[in-house]
N, C-alpha and C positions, 0 to 999 in steps of 0.2 A: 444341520444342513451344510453341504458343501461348498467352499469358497472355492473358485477359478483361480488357481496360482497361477497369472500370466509368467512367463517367463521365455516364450520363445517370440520369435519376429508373427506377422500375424499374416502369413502367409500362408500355415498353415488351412486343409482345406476338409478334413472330418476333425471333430470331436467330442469326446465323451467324458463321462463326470462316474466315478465310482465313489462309493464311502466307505472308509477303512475302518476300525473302531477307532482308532487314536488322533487320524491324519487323513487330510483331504489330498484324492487321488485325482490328478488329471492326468488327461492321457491327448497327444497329439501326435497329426498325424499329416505326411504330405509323401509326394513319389519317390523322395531322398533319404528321409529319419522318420526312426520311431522313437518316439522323445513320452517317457512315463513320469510324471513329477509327482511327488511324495512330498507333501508340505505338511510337516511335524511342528510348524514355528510357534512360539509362546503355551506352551502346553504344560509346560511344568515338569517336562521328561528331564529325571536323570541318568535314565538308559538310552542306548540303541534299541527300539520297539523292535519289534520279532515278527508284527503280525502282520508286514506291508506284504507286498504281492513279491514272487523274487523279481522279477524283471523290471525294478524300477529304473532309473536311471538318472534322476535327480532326486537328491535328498537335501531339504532344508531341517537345519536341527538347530536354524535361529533363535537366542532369547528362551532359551531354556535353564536347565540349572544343571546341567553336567559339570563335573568334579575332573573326573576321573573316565578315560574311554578305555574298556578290559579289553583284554585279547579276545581274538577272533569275534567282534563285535560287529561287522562287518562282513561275517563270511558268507552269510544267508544271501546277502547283494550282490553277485558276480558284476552285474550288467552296467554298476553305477559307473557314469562318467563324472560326475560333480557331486561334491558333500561341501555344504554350508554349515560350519559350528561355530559361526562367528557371536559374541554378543552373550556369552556363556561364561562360568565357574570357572575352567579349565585351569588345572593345575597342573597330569600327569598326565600321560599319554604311553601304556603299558608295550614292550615292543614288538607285539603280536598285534596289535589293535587293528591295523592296516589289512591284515592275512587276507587276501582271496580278492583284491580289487587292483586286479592289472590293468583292468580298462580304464580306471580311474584319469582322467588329464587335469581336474579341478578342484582346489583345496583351499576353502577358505577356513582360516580360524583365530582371523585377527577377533582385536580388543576381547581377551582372555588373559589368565595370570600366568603363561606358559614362561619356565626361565631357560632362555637360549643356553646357558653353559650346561645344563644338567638334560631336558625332557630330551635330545634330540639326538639318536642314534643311529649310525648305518642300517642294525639290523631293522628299525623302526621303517626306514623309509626304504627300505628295496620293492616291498609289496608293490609299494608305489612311485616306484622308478620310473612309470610313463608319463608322469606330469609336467602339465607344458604352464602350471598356471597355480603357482601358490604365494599363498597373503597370509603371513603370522605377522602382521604390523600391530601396533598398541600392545605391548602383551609385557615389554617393558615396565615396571610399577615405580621402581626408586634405581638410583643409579650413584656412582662413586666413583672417583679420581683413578681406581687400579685399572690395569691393563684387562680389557675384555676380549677375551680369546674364544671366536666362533668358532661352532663344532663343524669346519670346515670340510671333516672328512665325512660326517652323515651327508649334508649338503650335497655333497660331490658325485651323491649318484643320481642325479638328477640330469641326466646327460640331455635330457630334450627340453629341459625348462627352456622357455622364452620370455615367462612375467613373474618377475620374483620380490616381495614385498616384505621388506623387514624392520627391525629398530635398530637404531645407529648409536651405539653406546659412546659416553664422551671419547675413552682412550682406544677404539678397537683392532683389533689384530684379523683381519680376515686374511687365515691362508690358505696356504698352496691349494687346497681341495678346491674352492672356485674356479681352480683354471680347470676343471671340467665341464665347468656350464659354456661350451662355445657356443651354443644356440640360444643363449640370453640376449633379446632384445631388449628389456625395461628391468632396470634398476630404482626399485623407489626404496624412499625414505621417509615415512609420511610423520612417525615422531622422532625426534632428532635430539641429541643431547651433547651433540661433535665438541671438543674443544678445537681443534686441530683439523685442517685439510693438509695435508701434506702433498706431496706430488707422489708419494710409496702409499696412500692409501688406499686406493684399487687396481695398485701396481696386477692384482693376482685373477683381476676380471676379464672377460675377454675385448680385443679390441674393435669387436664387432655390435657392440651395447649401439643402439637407437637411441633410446631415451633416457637420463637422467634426471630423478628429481629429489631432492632434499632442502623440504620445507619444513619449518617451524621449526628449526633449530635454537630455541628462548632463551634458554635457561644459561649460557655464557653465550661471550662476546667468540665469536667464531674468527680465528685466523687462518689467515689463506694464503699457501703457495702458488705462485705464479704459472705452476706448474700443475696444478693440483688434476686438471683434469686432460695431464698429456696420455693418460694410460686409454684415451676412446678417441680416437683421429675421426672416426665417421657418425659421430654421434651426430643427430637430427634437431633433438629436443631436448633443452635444458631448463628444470624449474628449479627457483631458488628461494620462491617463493615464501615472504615471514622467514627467514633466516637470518640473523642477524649477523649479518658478516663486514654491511656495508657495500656503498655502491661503488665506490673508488677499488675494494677487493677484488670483487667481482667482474668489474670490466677489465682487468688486467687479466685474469685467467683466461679471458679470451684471447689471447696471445697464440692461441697452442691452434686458433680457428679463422685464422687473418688467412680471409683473399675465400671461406671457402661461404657452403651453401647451407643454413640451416632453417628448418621448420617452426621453429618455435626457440625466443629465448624469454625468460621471464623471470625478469626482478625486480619485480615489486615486494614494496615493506620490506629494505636490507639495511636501511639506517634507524636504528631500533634508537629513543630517546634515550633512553635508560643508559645505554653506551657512549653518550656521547666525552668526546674527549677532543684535545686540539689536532691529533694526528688523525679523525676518523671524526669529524664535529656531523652530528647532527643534521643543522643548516649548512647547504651545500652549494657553493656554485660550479655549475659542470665546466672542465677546464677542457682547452683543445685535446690536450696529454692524455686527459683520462678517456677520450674518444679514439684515442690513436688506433684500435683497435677493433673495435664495434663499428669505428664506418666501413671498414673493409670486407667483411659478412655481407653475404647478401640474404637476408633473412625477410620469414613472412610475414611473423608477428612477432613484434616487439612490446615490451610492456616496462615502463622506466615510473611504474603507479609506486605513489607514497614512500617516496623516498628525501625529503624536505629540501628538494629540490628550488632554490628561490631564483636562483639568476643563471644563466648561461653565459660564457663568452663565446668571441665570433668565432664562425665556423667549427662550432663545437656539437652541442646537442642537436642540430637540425642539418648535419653535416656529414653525407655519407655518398661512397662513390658511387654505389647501387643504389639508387634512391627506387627505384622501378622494380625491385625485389619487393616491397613492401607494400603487406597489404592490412596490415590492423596495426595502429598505435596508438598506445596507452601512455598517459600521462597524468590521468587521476591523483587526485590527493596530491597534490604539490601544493606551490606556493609562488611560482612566477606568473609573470604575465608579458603577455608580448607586447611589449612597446613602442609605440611610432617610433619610425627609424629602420635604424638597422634591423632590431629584432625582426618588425610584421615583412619588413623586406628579404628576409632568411627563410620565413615560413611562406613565404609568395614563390619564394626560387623552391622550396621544398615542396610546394603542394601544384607546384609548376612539371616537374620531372617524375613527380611519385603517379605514374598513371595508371597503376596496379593497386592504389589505395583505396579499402573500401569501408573499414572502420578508424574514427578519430575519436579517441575520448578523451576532451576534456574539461574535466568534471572536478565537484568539488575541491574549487582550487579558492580559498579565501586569502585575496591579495588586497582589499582595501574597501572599509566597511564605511557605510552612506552615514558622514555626521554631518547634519543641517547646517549647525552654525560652521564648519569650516568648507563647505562646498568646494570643490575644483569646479573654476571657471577657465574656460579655452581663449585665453587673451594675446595667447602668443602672438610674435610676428610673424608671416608670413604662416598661420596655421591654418590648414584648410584638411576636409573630411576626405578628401578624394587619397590625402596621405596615409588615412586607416583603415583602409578596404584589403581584404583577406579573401581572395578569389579560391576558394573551393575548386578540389578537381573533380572534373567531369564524373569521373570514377566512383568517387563516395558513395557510398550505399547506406552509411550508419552513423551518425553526428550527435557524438552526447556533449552538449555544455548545461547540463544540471546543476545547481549549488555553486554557482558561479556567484563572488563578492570580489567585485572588480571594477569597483564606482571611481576609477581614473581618470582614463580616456574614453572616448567611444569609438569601439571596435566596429567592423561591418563585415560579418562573412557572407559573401557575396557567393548566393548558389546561381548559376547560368544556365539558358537553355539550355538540354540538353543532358543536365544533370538526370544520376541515376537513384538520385537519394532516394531512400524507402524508408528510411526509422531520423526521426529529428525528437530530441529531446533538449528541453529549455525549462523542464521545470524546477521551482524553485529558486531561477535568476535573479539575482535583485543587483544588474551589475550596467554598465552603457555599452554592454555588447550586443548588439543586434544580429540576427540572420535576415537576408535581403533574398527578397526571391525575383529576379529580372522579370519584368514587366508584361505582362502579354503572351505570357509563356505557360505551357500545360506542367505540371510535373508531377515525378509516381511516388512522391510521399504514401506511403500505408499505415504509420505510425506515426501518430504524434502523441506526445506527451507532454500534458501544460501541466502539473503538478505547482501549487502552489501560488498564484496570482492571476487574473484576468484581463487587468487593466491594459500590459504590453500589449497581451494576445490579441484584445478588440481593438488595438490601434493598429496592430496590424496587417489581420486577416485579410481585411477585405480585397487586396489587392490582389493573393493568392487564391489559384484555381487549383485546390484542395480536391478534384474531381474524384480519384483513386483510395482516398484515404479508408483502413478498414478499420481500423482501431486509435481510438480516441479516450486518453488517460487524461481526466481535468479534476484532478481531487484534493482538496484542501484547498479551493479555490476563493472561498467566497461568493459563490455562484449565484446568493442569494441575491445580490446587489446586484447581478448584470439581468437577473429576472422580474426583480420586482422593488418598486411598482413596475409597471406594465410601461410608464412613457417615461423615464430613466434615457441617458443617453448612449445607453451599449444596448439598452436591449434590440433596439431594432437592428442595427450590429451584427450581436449574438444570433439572430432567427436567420439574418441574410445570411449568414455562416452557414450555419444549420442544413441551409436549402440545399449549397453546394455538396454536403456528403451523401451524395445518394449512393454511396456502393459501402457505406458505414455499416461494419457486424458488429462491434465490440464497443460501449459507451459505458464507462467509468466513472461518474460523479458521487461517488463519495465525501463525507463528510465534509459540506457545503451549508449546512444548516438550510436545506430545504425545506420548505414545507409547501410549495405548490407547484405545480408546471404551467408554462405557457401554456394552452389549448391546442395549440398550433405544432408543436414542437417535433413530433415524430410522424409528421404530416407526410412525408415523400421519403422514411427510412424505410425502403419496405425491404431491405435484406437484413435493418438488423435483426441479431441470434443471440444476443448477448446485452444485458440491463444490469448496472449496479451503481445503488441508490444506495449504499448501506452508511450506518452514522449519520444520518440526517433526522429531519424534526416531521416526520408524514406521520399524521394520525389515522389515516387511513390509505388504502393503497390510489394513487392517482388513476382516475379513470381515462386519462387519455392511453394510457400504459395497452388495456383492452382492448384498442381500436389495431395494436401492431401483432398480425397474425403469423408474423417470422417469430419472433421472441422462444429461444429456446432456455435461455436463463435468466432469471431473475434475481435478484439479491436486494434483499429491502431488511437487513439485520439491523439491530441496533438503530430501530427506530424508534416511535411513540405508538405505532399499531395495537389497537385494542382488539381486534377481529378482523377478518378476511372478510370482506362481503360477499353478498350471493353473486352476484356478476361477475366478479373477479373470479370465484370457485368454478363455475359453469366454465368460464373464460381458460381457466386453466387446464379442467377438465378436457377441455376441446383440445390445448396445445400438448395436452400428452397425448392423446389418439393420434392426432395428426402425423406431431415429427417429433415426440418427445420434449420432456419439459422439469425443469429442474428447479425449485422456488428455494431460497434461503431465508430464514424469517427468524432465525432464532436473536432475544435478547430484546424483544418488545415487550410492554404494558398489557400483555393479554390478561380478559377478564373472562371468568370463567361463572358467567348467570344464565338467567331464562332464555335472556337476549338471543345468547352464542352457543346455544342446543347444537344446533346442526353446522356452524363451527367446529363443534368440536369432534362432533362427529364425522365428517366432512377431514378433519387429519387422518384418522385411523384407516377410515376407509378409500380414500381419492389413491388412486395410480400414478400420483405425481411424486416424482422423489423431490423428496423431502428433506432439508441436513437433520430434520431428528421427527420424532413421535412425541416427544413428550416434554413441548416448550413450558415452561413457566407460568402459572397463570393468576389470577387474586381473585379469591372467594370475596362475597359483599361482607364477611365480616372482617376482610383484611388478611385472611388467612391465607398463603402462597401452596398452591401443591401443583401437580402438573396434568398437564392437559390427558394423558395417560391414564391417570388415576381418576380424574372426573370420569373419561368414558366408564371406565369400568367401574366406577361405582355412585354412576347417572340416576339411577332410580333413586339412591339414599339422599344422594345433593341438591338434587333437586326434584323432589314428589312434589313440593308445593308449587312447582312452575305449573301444573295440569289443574291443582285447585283453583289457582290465581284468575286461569282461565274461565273456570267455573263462576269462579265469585264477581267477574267481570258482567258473564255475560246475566247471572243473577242482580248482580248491583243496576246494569240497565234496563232491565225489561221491569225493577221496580222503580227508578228514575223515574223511565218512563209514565209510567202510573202516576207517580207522583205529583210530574209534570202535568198530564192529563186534567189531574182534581183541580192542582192550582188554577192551571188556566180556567176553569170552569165557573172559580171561585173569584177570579179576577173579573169574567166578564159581568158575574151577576154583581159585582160590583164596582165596576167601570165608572161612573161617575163619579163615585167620591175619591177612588183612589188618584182620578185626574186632577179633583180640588185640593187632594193633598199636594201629588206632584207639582202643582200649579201655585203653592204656596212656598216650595222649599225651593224653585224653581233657582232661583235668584243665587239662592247660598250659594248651592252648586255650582252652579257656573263659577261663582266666584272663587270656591277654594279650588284651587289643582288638587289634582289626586294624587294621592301620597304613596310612593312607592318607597320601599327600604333602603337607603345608600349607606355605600362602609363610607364613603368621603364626600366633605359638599364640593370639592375642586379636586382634579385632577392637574399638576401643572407641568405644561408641556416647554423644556429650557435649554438653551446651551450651557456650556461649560463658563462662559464669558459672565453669565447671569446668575451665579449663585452670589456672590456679595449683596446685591440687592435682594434678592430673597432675601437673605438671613437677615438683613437691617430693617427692613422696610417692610418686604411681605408678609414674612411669618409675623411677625411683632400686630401687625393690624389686623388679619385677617382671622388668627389664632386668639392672639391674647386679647385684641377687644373685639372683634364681630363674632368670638366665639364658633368660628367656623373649623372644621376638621381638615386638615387638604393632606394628600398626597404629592411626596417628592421622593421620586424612586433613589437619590443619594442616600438618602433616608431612611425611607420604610421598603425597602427590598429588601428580602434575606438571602443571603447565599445561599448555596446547596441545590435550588430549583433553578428552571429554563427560565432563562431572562426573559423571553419573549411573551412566555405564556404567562410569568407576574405581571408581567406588563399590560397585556389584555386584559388579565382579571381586574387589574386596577381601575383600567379605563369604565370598564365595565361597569362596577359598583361604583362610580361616581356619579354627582348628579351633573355638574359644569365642568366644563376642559377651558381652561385658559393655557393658548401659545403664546410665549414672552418672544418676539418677535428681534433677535440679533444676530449682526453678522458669521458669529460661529454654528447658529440654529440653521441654515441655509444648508452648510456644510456637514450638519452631520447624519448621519445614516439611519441612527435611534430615531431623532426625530420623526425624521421622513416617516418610517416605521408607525411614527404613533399617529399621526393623520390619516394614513392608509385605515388604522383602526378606527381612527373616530369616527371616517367615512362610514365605514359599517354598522357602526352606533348609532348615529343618526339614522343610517336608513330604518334599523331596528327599533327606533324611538328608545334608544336608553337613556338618553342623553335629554337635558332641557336647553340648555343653552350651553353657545362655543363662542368665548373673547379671545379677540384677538389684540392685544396689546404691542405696539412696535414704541421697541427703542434704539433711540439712535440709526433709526430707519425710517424710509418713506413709504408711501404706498406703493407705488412702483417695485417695491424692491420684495414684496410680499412672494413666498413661495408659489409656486404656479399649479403644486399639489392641492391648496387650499382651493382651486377655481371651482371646482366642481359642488362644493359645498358653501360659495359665498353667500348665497342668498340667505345663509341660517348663521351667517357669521355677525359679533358685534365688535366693530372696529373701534379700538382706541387708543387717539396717539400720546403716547404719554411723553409730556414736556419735561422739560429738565429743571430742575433745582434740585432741592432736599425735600426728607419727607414728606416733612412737616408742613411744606409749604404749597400740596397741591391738594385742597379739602374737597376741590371742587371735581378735580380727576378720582379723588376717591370714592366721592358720594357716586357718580356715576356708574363703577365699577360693584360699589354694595349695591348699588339696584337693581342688579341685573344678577345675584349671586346671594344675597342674604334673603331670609324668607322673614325678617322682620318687615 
């Protein structure tokens, strides 16, 4: 079957699908080009195939195993404008191989084992003298201290190149032959192994180059001329990006660029640790001197990311004559922080002038981790919070302070009316910087990303009219806690939130250890198109989920899903016909029984894309095969589901009968069977009816109340009332879902006693297990629930337990020693021992 090689804009307005024997052919087509594509990729070719059509015009020959390209390998293809051999064997390249593709502009054949000194000849590359766009990058393997001398004169007839992509050997010699590429815009360097920049090392480039980039130069400490890069006066774009040159090098070679205009500079990651030394340290604070040059650029984006950047002095790093040239800056991965004072007054005058700014990132900056016992309290004289406000300019569009550990001072970036902000990301904060959104004001946030905590976010929200928002990232949140229970103190919070996104497409709650939703929750989303629950604890798929007829994807992987149900399949059913529909499900508990017939059938067959056909599934003997394989071999796996059926409705219609006799039997002997009833009467009532428990106590505790267990509880309850109890410190095994041992616990026990203390209030297991008992009780598993407070009153009793008070037995347990309350004890066996 033929795969669509996308490769052109999709503007495109006919086309057509052929199949070759080797390689899938597309073909497009608009009022400007005829564009033929030949995608030969992962095939296992180590020739040029022979049998494509002639007039292709793209050839992909990705991730193949070519050695070796022969002469005239190519010559069947006049028409090709682009050949991809990237990703291949590539050792030699014969100097006829090129013959008969003058049309050629496009040549990729990076990450290959091509050796620059030896494969690369004039007569090789005349064929292909019209290319405006070739990548031999990675092709480098191992390298050495001698002088590397490119074959500068193959090179050199390359008169039209404008994108040229190579490896940067430590000692290289490029000559004279380069100075025929004047039509070279892009200079890259993508693996790097420089010792040395000199100011003579692209002495032989043209001084018309746009862009330069030489990144991940690792492998040495990279020294630099001041001058290094005087040989491109009009260069645009520089990346230095992972070079370990250092940042003090590199802003000095800006020397050769003081006063002019560039599109891009980027240095990030140039203080490599591994190099650290006292003339080139590591830990860095940016000095006036080493700015002397970089304020004077007026540049677009700037990026100063991961460079262990800790402190700045004045008028240094946030100090530039052009502030109003700037419009994205990067500061990620440092290690300062702006501190009342002069600093947040530096970035006030810089985000005061910068009114062309529309990305600030910064992120992942750990400047000071939350230790309890030494807390920062704000005691100062004369300290007031009006001193740590950080007024945001108008302009911002993009605001990432993610992985912010910054527990100093508190910060306040203050957004204003007016504001253009569209993307705010805070996740993962654990710091006292706040984002302030002025009062009474609409704003166009469309992204937000809460990644990592809830608690900030529903303290909050509320104030913000979140109206616009599309996309909403809340994952590793803990989300479970602002849902449930149901009267918790954020959840009402959480829903008033909720209400305001009504123009919400994109909702992200992964890995929150869900297992239920509000009912209410997607009540007013009617544009979202986008759901992802995945890593969470759902056994089956939430039914409120059905009620949203936008939903065009869904992600529920990597949950406890045993089956798809039939609502949900019809449900889904319906959302491909509609507007299309895409489910993720792989990495669930499916079981493959009588039950999930039409489950499984229901995958093979439904028009819904699917990430796979052939999920995982467990036979009732244990046995794992895939949902795949059950279809197709249904009859074998299960012929006895159609017996079962049989013997079902055979076992009833003799029940029945059975039934029939008895009662017939019972009435012609209705009397006596009453005199018996009527004699055992008594017993019964009096014994309970004995059901199975794994434990006669389940006990519900803080952390505060285990010494008393172990002294006290266990020793009476265990060793002389001979009773079984459950203590999840205890009898929990690892390996399984905490939540679900927990249930089953409660479950198989006969009585729940909650030990009633200060830290029981506070913790979240708790709460958890009342919510369960609740259910218990209604299901009658449960006999009796004590309630035992210590070192508390009744007043102080959790307000979870309200609904279930009338089946509670309260009791205040007094203080001394064990030994000395017989009378607290007998009371507690009474209501728990079945002597």
């Amino acid at each position: 079957m033929c795969k669509l090689y996308q490769f052109v804009p999709i503007f495109c307005i006919s086309l057509s699908v052929v199949c070759a024997k080797e390689c899938s052919i597309v073909v497009l087509e608009d009022s400007n080009e005829f564009i033929k594509i030949a995608d030969c990729s992962r095939r296992g070719l180590s020739q040029v195939p022979q049998t494509l059509p002639r007039d292709i015009t793209v050839l992909n020959l990705r991730r193949n195993n070519f050695q070796i390209i022969s002469n005239f390998s190519f010559k069947r293809y006049r028409f090709l404008q682009k050949v991809t051999l990237s990703e291949n064997k590539l050792q030699k390249i014969e100097d006829q191989a090129f013959f008969g593709l003058s049309r050629l502009n496009n040549l990729n054949m990076s990450d290959n084992t091509l050796d620059l000194l030896t494969v690369y000849t004039p007569e090789m590359f005349l064929p292909i003298e019209n290319l405006t766009v070739l990548d031999i990058q990675r092709n480098i393997q191992e390298h050495n201290n001698d002088v590397y001398r490119y074959p500068d004169v193959a090179f050199g007839v390359f008169k039209k190149i404008v994108y040229l992509a190579l490896d940067l050997a430590p000692i290289p010699e490029l000559g004279q032959g380069f100075q025929n590429l004047q039509n070279l815009k892009s200079l890259i360097f993508d693996r790097c192994f420089l010792k040395f920049l000199r100011g003579d090392t692209f002495e032989n480039f043209t001084s018309n180059l746009e862009e330069l980039r030489l990144t991940r130069c690792l492998h040495y400490f990279l020294h630099v001329d001041d001058n290094a890069l005087s040989p491109f006066p009009k260069i645009a774009k520089i990346n230095f990006e992972g070079s370990c040159m250092h940042l003090k090098q590199a802003l000095s070679m800006l020397s050769s660029y003081s006063g002019k205009t560039l599109d891009i500079i980027n240095l990030r990651g140039l203080n490599c640790p591994r190099f650290n030394s006292d003339e080139y340290p590591f830990v860095l604070t940016v000095t006036k001197d080493m700015m002397r040059y970089l304020k004077t650029v007026c540049v677009e984006t700037l990026d100063l990311s991961d460079n262990g950047i800790v402190d700045f002095e004045e008028n240094s790093l946030l100090s530039f004559d052009r502030p109003e040239c700037i419009k994205h800056l990067y500061f990620k991965g440092n290690r300062f922080a702006f501190t009342k004072g002069r600093q947040i007054d530096e970035l006030n005058t810089f985000f005061n002038k910068s009114i062309a700014l529309k990305t600030f990132d910064y992120s992942f900056i750990p400047v000071r981790y939350w230790l309890e016992e030494n807390a920062v309290h704000h005691n100062e004289q004369n300290y007031h919070s009006s001193n740590n406000i950080i007024y945001l300019p108008r302009s911002l569009e993009k605001l990432i302070l993610s992985n912010l550990l910054c527990n100093d001072i508190r910060r306040h970036f203050m957004n204003r009316r007016g504001s253009n902000l569209t993307y705010l990301d805070v996740s993962y904060s654990y710091s006292n910087n706040v984002v302030i959104f002025e009062s009474n004001a609409s704003f166009t946030t469309e992204t937000l990303v809460l990644d990592g905590h809830f608690h900030a976010a529903l303290y909050q929200i509320e104030i913000v009219n979140f109206i616009h928002v599309k996309t909403l990232l809340w994952r590793s949140a803990n989300l479970l806690y602002a849902m449930y229970p149901l009267d918790n103190m954020f959840y009402k919070r959480f829903i008033t939130w909720f209400r305001k996104l009504k123009k919400l497409e994109h909702l992200d709650m992964s890995s929150n250890l869900l297992w239920i939703l509000p009912d209410d929750l997607f009540l007013e989303l009617d544009r979202l198109s986008e759901l992802r629950l995945s890593k969470n604890l759902f056994q089956s798929v939430p039914t409120q989920i059905i009620f949203c007829s936008t939903i065009k994807t869904l992600d529920l992987r990597n949950n406890l899903l045993s089956t798809v149900d039939y609502a949900t399949r019809v449900w889904a059913d319906l959302m491909s016909t509609n507007h299309g529909f895409s489910l993720y499900i792989e990495g669930n508990a499916f079981e493959c029984k009588c039950d999930n017939l039409n489950f499984i059938k229901w995958i093979q067959e439904t028009k819904v894309d699917l990430d796979s056909r052939s999920y995982k599934c467990t036979l009732l003997n244990g046995t794992v095969i895939t949902v795949l394989e059950a279809y197709e071999t249904m009859h074998d796996l299960f012929s006895n589901c159609r017996n079962s059926i049989w013997l079902t409705v055979s076992s009833t219609l003799l029940g029945t009968s059975i039934i029939g006799v008895v009662l017939l039997i019972i009435y012609s002997k209705r009397w006596n069977i009453a005199v018996f009833f009527y004699r055992k009467f008594r017993k019964m009532v009096e014994k309970k009816y004995g059901k199975s428990y794994t434990y006669d106590v389940f006990v519900s505790y803080g952390g505060d109340c285990i010494p008393w267990i172990t002294q006290c509880l266990i020793p009476k309850l265990e060793t002389e009332w001979k009773l079984k109890i459950c203590l999840k410190d205890r009898d929990f095994l690892p390996g399984e879902s905490y939540f679900d041992i927990e249930a089953e616990s409660i479950e198989s026990s006969r009585h729940v006693i909650f030990l009633l203390t200060p830290k029981f209030k506070n913790s979240h297991e708790c709460l958890f297990e009342i919510e369960r008992v609740k259910h218990e009780k209604r299901m009658k598993n449960i006999e009796n629930i004590i309630v035992i407070s210590k070192d508390m009153t009744l007043k102080d009793v959790p307000v979870e337990l309200a609904n279930i008070w009338n089946y509670v037995i309260f009791i205040q347990w007094p203080a001394g020693d064990c030994d000395d309350l017989d009378v607290t004890w007998q009371k507690l066996k009474k209501w728990i021992s079945s002597d």
